[in-house]
N, C-alpha and C positions, 0 to 999 in steps of 0.2 A: 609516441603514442602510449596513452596509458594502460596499464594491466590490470585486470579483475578480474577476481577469484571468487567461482559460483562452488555450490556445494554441489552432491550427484543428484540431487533431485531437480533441481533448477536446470544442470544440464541436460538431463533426460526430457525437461519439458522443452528447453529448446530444441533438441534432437525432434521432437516430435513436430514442431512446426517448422522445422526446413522442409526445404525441397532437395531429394537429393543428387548430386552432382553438379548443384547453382549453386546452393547457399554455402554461406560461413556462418559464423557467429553472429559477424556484426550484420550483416544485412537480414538476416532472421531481425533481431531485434530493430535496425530500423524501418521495415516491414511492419512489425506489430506497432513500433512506437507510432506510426503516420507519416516516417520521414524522407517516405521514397514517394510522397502524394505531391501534386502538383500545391499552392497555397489555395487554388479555387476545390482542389478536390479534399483537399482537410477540413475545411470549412464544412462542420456539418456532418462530416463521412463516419461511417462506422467500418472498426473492421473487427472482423468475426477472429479471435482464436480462442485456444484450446487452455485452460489452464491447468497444472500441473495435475488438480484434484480429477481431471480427465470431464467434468464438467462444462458443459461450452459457456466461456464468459462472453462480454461485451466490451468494449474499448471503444470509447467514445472519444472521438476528437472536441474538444470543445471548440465553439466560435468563438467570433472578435467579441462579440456580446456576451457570452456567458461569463458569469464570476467564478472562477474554482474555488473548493472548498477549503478550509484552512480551521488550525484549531482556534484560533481569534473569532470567527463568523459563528461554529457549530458551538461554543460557550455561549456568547450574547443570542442563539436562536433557542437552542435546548437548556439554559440557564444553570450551567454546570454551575456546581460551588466547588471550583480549582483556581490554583493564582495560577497553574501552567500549563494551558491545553494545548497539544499535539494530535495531527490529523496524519492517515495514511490512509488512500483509495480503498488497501485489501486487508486493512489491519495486521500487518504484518514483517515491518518495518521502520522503527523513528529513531530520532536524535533520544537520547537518556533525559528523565525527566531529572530536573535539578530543582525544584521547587514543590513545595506540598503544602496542600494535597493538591494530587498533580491528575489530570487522566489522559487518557489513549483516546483517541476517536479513531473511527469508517464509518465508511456514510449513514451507518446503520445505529447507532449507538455509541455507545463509551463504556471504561470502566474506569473509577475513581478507584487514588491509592490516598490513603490518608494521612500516611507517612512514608517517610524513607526507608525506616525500617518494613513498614507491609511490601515495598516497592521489594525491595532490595531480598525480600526472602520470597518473592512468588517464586514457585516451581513451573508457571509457565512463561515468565522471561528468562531470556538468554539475551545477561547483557555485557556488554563487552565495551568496544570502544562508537557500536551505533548499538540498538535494541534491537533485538529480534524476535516475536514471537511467533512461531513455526506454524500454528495450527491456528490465528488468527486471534484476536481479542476475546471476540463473538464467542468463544469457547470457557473463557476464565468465567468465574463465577462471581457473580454479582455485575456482570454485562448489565448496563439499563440500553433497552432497543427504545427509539426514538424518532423513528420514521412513520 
């Protein structure tokens, strides 16, 4: 079985949606993911939690019909001018951009880096061997919102 390594924040938020003396880890998250749902009760189903910002989010299952979102679909809808778009749900997780000018997508927006160097010197990535940005895209400056 593989191992992964959450920060304290992330564990706190999982702490917050156990139940306690049932849950672990892994069945908290496949809980939230949908994956204790029957396939007739995912279809469609919403489940209600908590995100870390103590905020109540949404977590949509998508159905057999919906198309998820991707940074290929939000370029060709919102006509970014990137040769490398990447999408993440919460804006706050992707693969490293290797191409430029490159952006970030959520479902809300993007932000364009025009080079490697602007990439590579933001003070709000933290990137490493995936990207991380803590407090979400939506927060850097020059966000275009698109929804």
């Amino acid at each position: 079985m593989p191992t992964i390594r959450i920060d304290d924040e992330v564990y706190t938020w999982l702490q917050s949606q156990a139940r306690p003396f049932e849950d672990t880890p892994n069945s908290v998250l496949r809980r939230v993911a949908g994956f204790d749902l029957s396939k007739e009760e995912r279809r469609g189903s919403v489940a209600k939690v908590q995100s870390p910002s103590r905020e109540p989010a949404r977590v949509v299952a998508p159905t057999m019909t919906e198309t998820r979102l991707s940074g290929k679909k939000l370029k060709e809808r919102w006509n970014i001018p990137a040769r490398q778009v990447l999408y993440h749900q919460d804006g706050t997780f992707y693969e490293n951009l290797s191409q430029f000018p490159g952006a970030l997508c959520d479902p809300h927006g993007y932000i364009l880096f025009s080079s490697e160097n602007e990439y590579n010197s933001s003070s709000y990535l933290h990137i490493g061997l995936k990207l991380n940005v803590p407090d979400g895209i939506y927060r850097i400056p020059g966000y275009r919102r698109c929804d």
